[in-house]
N, C-alpha and C positions, 0 to 999 in steps of 0.2 A: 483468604480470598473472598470473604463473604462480602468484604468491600466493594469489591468487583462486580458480586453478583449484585446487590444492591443499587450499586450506578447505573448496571445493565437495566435493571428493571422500571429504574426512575425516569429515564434517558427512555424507554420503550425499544432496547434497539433489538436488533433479530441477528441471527447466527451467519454469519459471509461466508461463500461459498471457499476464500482462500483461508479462512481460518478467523477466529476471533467475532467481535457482534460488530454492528453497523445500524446506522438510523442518518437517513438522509435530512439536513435540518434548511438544506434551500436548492431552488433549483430557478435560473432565471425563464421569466417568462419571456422573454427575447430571445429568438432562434438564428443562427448562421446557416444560409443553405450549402447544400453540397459544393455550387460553384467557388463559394466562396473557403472553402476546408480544405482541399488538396483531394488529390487521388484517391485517398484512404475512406473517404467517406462517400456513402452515397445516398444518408437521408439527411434530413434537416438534426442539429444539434443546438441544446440551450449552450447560450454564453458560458454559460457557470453552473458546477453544481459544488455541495461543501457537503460529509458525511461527518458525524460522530464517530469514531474506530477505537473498541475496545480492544486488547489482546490480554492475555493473564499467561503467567510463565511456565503453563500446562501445555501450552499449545505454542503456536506458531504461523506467521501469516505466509502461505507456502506461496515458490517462484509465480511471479504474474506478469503479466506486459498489458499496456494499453496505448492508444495509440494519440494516447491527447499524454502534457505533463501532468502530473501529480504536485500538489504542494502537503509539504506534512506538515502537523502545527502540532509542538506539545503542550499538553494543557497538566497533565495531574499523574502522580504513581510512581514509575519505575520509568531509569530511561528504555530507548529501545536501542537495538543496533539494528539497521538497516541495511543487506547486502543487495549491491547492483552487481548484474553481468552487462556491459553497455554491448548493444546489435554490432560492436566490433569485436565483440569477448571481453575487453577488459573487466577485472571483479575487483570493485571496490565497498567499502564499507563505510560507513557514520553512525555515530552515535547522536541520537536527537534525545536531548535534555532540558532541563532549566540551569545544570551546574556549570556554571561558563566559565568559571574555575578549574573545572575540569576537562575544557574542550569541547562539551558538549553542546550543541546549536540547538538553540528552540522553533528552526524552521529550514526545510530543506526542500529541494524538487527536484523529483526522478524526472527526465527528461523521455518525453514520447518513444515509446518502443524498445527501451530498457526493461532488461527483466530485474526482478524486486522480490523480495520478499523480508520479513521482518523479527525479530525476536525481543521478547524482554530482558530484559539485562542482569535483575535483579530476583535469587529464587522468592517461590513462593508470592508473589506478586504480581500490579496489572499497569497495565499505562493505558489509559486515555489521551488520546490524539484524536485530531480534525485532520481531513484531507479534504484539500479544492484539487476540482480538475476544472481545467480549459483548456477546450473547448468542454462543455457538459460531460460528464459520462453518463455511456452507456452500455448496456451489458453486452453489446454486439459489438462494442471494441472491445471486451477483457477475453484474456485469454491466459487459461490457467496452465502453465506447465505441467506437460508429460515428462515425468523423470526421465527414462529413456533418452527420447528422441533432446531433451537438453544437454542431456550428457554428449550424446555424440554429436551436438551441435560443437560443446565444450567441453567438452574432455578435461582438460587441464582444469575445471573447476567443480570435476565429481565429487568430491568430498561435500562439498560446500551443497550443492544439489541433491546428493544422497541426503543429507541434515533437512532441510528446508525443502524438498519437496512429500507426498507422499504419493503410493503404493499404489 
């Protein structure tokens, strides 16, 4: 894993509140106003922002929602698998790769208000991925899951929440 720690350090990026490092590499200087976003927002937002996202296979990127999509991008490492609960309940999963022989996709997008969380696939190892979101992200749309109250949102997908959330 020294590897990991090494691109964390080259990269500059800082520890994510849901798990793993992060380093914002752009953020548009053009804004959408609230009128123009929906219900959900009610300050101004950039077009676009794109992070750096490290995770090593120590950790884990625990359940999350936000309320713009997400794009993933794999760039280097280990693949991930990525579990969705979609705001209907459904739990789905992907694997984001480069082995396209093996199923794996080099680019995927959580869809707004789906909860998310992420794992590496591979022991002892890290994956470097990019994620855009549009509209911008902001921290006052992430929201981290409370084990609990997800479980008895979902039930049916404790297991998976017990794993991927924490404490």
């Amino acid at each position: 894993m020294e590897e990991a720690k090494k691109i964390a350090e080259q990269l500059n990026m800082q520890p994510h509140p849901e798990g793993g490092y992060f380093k914002e590499t752009y953020r548009s200087s053009g804004e959408i106003t609230p009128e123009n976003l929906g219900s959900d927002f009610t300050e101004n937002r950039n077009f676009s922002t794109c992070i750096y996202f490290l995770l090593t296979s120590d950790t884990f990127s625990a359940f999350h929602k936000i309320k713009q999509d997400e794009i993933w991008h794999f760039y280097k490492g280990s693949p991930i698998k990525l579990h969705i609960i979609s705001a209907e309940g459904e739990y789905s999963s992907v694997i984001i790769g480069n082995n396209l022989e093996k199923n794996e996709i080099p680019q995927f997008v959580v869809k707004a208000k789906d909860w998310f969380a992420a794992e590496v696939t591979n022991k002892d190892s890290y994956s470097l991925l990019g994620c855009t979101v549009s509209p911008g992200f902001d921290f006052r749309d992430f929201e981290l899951a409370e084990r609990n109250a997800l479980i008895s949102k979902f039930p049916k997908h404790k297991t998976i929440i017990e794993k991927l959330t924490r404490s």
